[in-house]
Biopython code that builds the backbone (N, CA, C, O; Angstrom):
import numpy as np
from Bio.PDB.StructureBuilder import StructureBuilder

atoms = [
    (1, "UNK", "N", (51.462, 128.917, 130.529)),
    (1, "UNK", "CA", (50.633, 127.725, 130.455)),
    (1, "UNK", "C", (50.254, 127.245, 131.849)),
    (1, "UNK", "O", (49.147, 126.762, 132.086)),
    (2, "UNK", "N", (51.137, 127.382, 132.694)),
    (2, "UNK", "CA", (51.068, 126.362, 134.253)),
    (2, "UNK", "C", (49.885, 127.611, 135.018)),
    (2, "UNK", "O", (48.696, 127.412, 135.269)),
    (3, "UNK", "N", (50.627, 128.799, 135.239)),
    (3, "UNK", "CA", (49.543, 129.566, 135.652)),
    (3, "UNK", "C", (48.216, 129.887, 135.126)),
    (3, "UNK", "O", (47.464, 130.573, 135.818)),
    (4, "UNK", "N", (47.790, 129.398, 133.799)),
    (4, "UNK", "CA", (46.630, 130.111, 133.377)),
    (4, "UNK", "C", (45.601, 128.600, 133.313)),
    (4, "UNK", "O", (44.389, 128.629, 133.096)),
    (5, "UNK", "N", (46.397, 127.357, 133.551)),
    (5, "UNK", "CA", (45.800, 125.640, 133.595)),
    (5, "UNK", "C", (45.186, 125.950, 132.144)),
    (5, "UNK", "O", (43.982, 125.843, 131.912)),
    (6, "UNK", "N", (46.201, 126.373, 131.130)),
    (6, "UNK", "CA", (46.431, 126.080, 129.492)),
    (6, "UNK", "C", (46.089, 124.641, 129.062)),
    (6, "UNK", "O", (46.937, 123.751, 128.990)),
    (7, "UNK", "N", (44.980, 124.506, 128.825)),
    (7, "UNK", "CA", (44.535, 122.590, 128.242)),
    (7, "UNK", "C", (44.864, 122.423, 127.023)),
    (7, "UNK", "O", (44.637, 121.250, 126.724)),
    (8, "UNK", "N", (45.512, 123.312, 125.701)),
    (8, "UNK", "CA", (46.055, 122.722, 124.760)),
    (8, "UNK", "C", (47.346, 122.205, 125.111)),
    (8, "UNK", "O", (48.014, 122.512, 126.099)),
    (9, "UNK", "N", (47.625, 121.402, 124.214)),
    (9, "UNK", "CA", (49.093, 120.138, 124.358)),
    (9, "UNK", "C", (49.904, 120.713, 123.515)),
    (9, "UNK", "O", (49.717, 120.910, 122.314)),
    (10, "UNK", "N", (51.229, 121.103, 124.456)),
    (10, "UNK", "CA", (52.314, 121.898, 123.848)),
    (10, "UNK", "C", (53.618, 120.691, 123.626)),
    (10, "UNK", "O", (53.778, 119.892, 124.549)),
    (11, "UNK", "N", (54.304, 120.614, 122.693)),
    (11, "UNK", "CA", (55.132, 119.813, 122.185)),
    (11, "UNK", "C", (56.061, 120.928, 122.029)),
    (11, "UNK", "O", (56.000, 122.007, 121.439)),
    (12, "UNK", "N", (57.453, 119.989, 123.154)),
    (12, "UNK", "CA", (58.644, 120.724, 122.416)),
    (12, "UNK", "C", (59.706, 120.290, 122.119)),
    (12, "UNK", "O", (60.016, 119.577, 123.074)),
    (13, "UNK", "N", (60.541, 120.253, 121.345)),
    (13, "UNK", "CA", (61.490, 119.434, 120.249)),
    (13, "UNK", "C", (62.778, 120.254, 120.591)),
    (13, "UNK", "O", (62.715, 121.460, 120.350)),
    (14, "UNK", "N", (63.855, 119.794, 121.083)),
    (14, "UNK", "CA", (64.756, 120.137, 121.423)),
    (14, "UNK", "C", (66.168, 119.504, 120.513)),
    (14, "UNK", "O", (66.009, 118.284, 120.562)),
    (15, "UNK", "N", (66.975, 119.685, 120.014)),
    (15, "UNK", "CA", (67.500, 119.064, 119.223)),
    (15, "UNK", "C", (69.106, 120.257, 119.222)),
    (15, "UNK", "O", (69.163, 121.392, 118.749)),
    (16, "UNK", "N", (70.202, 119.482, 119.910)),
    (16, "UNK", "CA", (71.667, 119.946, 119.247)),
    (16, "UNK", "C", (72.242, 118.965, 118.590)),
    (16, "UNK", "O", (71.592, 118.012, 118.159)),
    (17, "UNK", "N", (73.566, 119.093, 118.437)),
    (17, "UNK", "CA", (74.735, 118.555, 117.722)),
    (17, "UNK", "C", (75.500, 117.310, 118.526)),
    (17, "UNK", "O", (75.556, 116.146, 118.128)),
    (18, "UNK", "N", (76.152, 117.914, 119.925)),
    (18, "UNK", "CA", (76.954, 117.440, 121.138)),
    (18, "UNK", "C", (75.984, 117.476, 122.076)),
    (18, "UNK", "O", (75.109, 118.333, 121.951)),
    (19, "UNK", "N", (75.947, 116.618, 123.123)),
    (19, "UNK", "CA", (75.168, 116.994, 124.486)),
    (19, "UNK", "C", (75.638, 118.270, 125.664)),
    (19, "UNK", "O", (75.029, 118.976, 126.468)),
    (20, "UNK", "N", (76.885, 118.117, 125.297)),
    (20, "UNK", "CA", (77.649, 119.798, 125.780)),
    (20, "UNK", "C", (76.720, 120.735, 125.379)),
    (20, "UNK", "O", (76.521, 121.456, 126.357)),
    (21, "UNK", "N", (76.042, 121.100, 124.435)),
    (21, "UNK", "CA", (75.629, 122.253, 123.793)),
    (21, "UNK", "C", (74.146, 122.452, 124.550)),
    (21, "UNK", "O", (73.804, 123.623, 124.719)),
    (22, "UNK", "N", (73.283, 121.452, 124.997)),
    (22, "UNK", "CA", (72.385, 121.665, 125.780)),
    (22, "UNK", "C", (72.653, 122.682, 127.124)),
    (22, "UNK", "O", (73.589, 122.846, 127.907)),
    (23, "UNK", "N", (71.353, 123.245, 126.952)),
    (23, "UNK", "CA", (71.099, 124.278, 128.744)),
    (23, "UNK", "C", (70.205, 124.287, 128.431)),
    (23, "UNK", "O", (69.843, 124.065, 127.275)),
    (24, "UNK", "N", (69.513, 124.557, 129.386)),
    (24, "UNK", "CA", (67.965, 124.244, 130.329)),
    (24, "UNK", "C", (67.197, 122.299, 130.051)),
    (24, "UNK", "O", (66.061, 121.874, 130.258)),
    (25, "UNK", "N", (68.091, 121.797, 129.678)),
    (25, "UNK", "CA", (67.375, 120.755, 129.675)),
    (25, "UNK", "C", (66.702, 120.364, 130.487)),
    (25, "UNK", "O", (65.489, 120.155, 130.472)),
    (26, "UNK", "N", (67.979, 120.141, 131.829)),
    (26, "UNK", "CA", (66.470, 119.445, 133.326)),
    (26, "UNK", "C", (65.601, 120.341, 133.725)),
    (26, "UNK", "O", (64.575, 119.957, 134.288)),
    (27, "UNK", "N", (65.855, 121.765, 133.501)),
    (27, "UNK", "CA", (64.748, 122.818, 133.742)),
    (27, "UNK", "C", (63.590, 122.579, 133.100)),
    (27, "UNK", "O", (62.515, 122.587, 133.699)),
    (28, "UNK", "N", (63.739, 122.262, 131.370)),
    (28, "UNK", "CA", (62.228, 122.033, 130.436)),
    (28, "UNK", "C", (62.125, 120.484, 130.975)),
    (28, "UNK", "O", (61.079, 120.040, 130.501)),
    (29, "UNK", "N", (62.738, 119.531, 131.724)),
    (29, "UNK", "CA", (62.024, 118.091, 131.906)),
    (29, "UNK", "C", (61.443, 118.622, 133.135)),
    (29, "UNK", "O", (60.283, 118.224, 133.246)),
    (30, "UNK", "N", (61.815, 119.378, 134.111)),
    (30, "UNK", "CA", (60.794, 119.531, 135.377)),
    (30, "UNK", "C", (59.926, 120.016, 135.535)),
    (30, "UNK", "O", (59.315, 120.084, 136.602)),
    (31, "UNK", "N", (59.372, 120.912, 133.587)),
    (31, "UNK", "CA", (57.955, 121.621, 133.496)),
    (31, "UNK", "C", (56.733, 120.423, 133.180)),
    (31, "UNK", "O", (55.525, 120.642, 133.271)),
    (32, "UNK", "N", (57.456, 118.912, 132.728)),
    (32, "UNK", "CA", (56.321, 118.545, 132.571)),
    (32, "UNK", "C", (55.764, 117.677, 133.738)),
    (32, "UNK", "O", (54.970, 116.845, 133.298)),
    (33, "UNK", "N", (55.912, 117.614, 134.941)),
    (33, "UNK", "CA", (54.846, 116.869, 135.634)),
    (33, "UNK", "C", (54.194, 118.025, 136.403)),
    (33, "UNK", "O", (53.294, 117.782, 137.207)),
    (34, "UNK", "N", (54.657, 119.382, 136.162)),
    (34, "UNK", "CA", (54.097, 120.445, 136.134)),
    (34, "UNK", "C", (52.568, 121.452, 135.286)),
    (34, "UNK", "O", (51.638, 122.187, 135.618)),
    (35, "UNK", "N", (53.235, 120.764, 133.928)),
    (35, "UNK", "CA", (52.137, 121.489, 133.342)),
    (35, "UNK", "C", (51.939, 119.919, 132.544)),
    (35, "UNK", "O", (52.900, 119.519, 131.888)),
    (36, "UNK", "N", (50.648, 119.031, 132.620)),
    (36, "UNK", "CA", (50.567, 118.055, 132.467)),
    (36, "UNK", "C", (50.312, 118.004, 130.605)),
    (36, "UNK", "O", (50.249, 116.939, 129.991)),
    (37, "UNK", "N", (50.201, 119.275, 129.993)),
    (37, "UNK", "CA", (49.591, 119.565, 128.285)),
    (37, "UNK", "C", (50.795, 119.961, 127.940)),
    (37, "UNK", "O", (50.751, 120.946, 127.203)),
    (38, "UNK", "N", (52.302, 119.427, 128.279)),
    (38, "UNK", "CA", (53.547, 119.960, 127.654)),
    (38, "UNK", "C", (54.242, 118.422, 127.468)),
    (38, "UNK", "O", (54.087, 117.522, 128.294)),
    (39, "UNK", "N", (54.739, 118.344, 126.689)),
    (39, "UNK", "CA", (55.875, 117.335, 125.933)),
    (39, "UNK", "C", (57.488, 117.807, 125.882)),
    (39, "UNK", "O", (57.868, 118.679, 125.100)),
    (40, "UNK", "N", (58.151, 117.298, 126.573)),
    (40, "UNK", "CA", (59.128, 117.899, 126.729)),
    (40, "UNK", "C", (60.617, 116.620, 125.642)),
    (40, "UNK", "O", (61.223, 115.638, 126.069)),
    (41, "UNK", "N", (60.669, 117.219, 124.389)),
    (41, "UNK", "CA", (61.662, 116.033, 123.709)),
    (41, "UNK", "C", (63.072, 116.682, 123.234)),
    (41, "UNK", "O", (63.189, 117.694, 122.543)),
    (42, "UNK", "N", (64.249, 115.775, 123.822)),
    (42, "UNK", "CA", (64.811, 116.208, 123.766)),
    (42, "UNK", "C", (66.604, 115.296, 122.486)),
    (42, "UNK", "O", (67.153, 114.307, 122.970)),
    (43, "UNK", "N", (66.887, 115.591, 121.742)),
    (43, "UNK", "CA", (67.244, 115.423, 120.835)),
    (43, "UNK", "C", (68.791, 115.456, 120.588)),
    (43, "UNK", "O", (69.114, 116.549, 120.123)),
    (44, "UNK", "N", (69.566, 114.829, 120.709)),
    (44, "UNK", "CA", (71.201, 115.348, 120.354)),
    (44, "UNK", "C", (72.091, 113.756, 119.130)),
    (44, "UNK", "O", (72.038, 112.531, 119.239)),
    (45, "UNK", "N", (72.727, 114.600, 118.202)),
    (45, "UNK", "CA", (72.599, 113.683, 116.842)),
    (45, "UNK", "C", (74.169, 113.235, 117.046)),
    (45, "UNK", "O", (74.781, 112.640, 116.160)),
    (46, "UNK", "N", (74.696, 113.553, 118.191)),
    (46, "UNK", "CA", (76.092, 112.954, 118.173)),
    (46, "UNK", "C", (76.397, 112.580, 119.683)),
    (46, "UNK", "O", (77.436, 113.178, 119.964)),
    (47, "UNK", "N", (76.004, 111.935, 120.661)),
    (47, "UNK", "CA", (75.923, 111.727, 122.111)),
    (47, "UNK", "C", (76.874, 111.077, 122.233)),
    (47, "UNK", "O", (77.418, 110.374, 121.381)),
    (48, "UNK", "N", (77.255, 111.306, 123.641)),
    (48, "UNK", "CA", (78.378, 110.398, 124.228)),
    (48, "UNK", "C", (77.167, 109.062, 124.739)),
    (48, "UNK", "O", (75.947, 109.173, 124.861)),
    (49, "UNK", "N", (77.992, 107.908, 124.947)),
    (49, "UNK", "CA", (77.512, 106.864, 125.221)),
    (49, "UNK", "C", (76.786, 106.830, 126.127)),
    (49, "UNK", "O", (75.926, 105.978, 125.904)),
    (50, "UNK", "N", (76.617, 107.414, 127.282)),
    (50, "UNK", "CA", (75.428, 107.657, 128.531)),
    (50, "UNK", "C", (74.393, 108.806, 127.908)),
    (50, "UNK", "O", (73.780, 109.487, 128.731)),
    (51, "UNK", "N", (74.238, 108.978, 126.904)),
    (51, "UNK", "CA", (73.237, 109.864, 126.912)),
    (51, "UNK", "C", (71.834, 108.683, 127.112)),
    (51, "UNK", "O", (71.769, 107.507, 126.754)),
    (52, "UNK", "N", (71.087, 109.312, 127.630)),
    (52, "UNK", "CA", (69.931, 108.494, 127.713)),
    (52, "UNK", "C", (68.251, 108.956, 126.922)),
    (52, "UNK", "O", (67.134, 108.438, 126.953)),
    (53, "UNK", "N", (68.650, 109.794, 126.472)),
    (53, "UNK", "CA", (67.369, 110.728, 125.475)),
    (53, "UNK", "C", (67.589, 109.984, 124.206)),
    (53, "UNK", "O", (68.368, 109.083, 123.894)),
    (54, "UNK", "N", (66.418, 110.814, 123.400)),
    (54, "UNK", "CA", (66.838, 110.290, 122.000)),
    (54, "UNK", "C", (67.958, 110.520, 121.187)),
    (54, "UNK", "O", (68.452, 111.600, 121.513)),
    (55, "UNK", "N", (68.627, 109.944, 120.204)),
    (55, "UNK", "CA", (69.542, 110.792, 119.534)),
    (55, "UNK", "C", (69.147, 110.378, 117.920)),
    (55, "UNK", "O", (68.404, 109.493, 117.495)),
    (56, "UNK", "N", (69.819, 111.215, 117.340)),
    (56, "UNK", "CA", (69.532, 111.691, 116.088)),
    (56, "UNK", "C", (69.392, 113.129, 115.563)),
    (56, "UNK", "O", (70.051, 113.960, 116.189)),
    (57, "UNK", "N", (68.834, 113.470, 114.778)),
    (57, "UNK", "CA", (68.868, 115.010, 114.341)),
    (57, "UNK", "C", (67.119, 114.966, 115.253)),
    (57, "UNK", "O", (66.355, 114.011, 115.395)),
    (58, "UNK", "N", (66.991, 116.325, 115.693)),
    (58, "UNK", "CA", (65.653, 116.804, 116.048)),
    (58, "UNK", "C", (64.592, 116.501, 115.110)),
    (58, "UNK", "O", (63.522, 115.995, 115.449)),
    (59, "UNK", "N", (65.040, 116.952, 113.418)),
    (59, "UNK", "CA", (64.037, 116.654, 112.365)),
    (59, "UNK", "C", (63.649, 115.372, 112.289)),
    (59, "UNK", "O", (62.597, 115.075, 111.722)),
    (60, "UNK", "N", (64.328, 114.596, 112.766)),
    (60, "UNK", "CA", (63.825, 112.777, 112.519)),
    (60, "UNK", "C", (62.889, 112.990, 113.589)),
    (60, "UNK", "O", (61.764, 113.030, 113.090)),
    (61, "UNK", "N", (62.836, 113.174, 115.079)),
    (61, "UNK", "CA", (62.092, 113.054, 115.975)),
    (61, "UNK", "C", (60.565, 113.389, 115.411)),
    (61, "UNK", "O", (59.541, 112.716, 115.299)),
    (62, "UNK", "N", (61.051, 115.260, 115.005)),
    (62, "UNK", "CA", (59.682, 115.897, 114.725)),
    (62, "UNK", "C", (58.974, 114.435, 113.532)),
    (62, "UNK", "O", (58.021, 113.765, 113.929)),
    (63, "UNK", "N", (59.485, 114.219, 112.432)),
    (63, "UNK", "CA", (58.374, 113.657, 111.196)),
    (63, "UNK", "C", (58.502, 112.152, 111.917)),
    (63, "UNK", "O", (57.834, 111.365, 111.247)),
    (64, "UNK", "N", (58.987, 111.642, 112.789)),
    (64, "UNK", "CA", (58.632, 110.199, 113.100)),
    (64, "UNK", "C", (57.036, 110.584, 114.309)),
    (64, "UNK", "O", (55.931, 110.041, 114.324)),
    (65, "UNK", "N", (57.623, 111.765, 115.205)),
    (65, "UNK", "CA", (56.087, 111.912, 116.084)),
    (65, "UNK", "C", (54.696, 112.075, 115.260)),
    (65, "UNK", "O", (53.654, 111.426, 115.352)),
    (66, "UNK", "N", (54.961, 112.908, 114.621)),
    (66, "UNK", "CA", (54.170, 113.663, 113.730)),
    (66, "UNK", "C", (53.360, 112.724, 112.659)),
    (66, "UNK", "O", (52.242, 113.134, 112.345)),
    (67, "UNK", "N", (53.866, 111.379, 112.010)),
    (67, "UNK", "CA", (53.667, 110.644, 111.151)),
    (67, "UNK", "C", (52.446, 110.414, 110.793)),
    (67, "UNK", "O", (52.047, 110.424, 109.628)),
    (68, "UNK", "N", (51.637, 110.144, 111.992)),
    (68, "UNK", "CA", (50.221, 109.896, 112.022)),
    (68, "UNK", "C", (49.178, 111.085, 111.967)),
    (68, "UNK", "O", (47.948, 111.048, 111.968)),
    (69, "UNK", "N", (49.964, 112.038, 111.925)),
    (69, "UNK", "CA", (48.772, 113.341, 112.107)),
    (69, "UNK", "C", (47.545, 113.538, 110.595)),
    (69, "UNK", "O", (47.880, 113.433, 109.415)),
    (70, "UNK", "N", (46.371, 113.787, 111.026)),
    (70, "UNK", "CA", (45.499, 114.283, 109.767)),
    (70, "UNK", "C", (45.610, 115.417, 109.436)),
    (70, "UNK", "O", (45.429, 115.487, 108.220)),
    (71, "UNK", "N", (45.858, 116.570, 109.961)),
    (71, "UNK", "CA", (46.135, 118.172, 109.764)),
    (71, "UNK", "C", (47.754, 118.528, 110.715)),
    (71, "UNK", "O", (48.319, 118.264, 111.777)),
    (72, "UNK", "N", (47.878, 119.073, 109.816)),
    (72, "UNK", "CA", (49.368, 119.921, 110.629)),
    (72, "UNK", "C", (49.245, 120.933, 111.501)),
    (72, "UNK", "O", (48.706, 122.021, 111.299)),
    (73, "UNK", "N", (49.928, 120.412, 112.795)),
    (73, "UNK", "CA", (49.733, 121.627, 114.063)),
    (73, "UNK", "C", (50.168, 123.204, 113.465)),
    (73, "UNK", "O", (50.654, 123.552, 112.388)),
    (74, "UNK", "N", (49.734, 124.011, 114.752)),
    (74, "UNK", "CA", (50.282, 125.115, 115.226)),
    (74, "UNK", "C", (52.087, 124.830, 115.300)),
    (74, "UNK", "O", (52.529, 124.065, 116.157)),
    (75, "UNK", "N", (52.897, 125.441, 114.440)),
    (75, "UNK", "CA", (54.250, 125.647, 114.786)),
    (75, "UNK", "C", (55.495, 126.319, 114.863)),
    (75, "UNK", "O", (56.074, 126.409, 113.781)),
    (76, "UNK", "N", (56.104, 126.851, 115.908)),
    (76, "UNK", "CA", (56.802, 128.010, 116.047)),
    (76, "UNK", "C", (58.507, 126.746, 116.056)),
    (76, "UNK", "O", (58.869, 125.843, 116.810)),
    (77, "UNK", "N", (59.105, 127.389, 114.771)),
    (77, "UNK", "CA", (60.161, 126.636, 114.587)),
    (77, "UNK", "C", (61.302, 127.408, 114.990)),
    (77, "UNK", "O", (61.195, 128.534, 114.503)),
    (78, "UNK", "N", (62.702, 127.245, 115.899)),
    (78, "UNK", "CA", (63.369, 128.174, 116.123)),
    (78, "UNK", "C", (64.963, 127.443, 116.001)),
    (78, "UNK", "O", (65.221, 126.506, 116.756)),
    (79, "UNK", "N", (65.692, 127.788, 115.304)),
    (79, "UNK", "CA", (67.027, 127.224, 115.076)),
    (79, "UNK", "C", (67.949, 128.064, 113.981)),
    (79, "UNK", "O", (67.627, 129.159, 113.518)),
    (80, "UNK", "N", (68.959, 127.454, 113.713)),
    (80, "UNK", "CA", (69.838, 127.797, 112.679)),
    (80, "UNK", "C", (68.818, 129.042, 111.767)),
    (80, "UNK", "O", (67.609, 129.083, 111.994)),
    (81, "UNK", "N", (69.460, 130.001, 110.751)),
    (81, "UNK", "CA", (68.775, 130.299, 109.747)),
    (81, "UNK", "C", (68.763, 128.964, 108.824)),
    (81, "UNK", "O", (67.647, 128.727, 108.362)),
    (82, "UNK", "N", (69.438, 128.354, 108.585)),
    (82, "UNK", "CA", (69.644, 127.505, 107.610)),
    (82, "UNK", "C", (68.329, 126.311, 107.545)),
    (82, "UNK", "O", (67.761, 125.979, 106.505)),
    (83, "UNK", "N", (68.054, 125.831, 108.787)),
    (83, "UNK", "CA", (66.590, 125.389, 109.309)),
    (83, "UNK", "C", (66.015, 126.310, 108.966)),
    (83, "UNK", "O", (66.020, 126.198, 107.740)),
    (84, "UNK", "N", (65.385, 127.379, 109.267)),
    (84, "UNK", "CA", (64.671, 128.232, 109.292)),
    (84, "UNK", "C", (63.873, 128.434, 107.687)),
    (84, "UNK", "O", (62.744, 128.202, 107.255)),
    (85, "UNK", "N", (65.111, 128.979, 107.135)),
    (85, "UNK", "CA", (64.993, 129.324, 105.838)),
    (85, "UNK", "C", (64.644, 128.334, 104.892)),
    (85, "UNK", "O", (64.077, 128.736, 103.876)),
    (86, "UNK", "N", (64.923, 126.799, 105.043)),
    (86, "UNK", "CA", (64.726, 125.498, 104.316)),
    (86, "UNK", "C", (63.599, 125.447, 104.417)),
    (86, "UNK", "O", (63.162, 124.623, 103.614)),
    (87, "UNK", "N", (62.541, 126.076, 105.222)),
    (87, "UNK", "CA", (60.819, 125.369, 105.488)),
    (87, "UNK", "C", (61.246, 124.805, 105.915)),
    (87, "UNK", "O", (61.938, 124.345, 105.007)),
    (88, "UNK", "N", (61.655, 124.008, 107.220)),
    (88, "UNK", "CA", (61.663, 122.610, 107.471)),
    (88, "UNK", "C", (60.235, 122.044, 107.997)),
    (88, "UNK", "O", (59.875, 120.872, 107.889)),
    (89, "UNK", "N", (59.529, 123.042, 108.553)),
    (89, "UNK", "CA", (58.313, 122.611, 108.587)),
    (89, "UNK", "C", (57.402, 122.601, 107.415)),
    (89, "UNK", "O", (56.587, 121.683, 107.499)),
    (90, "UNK", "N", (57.308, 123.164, 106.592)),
    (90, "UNK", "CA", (56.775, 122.493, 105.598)),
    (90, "UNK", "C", (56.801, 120.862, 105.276)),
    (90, "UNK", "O", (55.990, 119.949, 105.429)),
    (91, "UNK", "N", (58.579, 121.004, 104.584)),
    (91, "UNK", "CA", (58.770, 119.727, 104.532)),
    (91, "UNK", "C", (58.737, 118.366, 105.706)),
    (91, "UNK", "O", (58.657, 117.185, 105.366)),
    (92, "UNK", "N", (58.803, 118.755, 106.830)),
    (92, "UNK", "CA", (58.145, 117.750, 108.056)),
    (92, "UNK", "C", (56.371, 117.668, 107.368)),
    (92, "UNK", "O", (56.027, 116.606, 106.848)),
    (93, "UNK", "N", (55.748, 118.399, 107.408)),
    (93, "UNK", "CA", (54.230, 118.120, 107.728)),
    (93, "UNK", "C", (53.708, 118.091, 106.039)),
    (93, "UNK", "O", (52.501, 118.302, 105.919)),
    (94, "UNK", "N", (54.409, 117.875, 104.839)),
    (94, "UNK", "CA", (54.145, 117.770, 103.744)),
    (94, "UNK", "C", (54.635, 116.047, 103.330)),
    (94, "UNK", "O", (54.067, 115.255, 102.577)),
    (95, "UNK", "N", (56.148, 115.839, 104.311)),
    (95, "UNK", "CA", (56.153, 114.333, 104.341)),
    (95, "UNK", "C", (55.348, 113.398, 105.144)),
    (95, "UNK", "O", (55.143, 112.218, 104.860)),
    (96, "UNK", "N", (54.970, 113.946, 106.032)),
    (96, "UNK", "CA", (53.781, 113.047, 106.898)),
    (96, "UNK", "C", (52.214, 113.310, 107.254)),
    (96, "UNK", "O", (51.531, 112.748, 108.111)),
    (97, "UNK", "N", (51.846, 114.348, 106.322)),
    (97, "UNK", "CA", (50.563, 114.359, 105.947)),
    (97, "UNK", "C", (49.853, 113.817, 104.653)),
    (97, "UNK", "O", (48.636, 113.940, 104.519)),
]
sb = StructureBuilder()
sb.init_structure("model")
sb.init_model(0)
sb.init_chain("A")
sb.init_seg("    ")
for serial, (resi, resn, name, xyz) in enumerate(atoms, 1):
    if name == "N":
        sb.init_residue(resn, " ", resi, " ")
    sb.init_atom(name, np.array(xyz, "f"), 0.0, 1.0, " ", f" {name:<3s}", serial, name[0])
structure = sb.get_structure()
């Protein structure tokens, strides 16, 4: 994206369990004042008290951003099989479309 000055807007949804379980986090926050068409969100559903991101499950993030959309994006979903296999994107962009 940064090398080719990519003008579609890339959204990315980051979402663990513990904040331990994160890697590359400050790496994907230092791509976005880099590549200005990237969203960098990052998600953990059980934080210690200094976490300063969002918390909750990733799936709340995705259908609360998403809420307002008229058509459902482009989306490459990557997690658990258990995510995977549920549709969760379906069910994200079938509850908020």
């Amino acid at each position: 994206m940064q090398a080719e000055g990519h003008p579609r807007m890339a959204k990315l949804f980051f979402g663990v369990t513990h904040d331990h379980e994160l890697f590359y986090a400050d790496e994907l926050k230092k791509l976005e004042p880099l590549m200005p068409a990237l969203s960098v969100h990052i998600a953990v559903t059980e934080p210690v008290a200094s976490w300063q991101e969002s918390n909750g499950a990733v799936v709340d993030g995705l259908m609360k951003h998403f809420e307002n959309l008229k058509i459902a994006p482009d989306t490459d979903i990557c997690g658990s099989p258990g995510m995977a296999e549920n549709g969760i994107a379906d069910k994200i962009f079938k509850k908020t479309l």
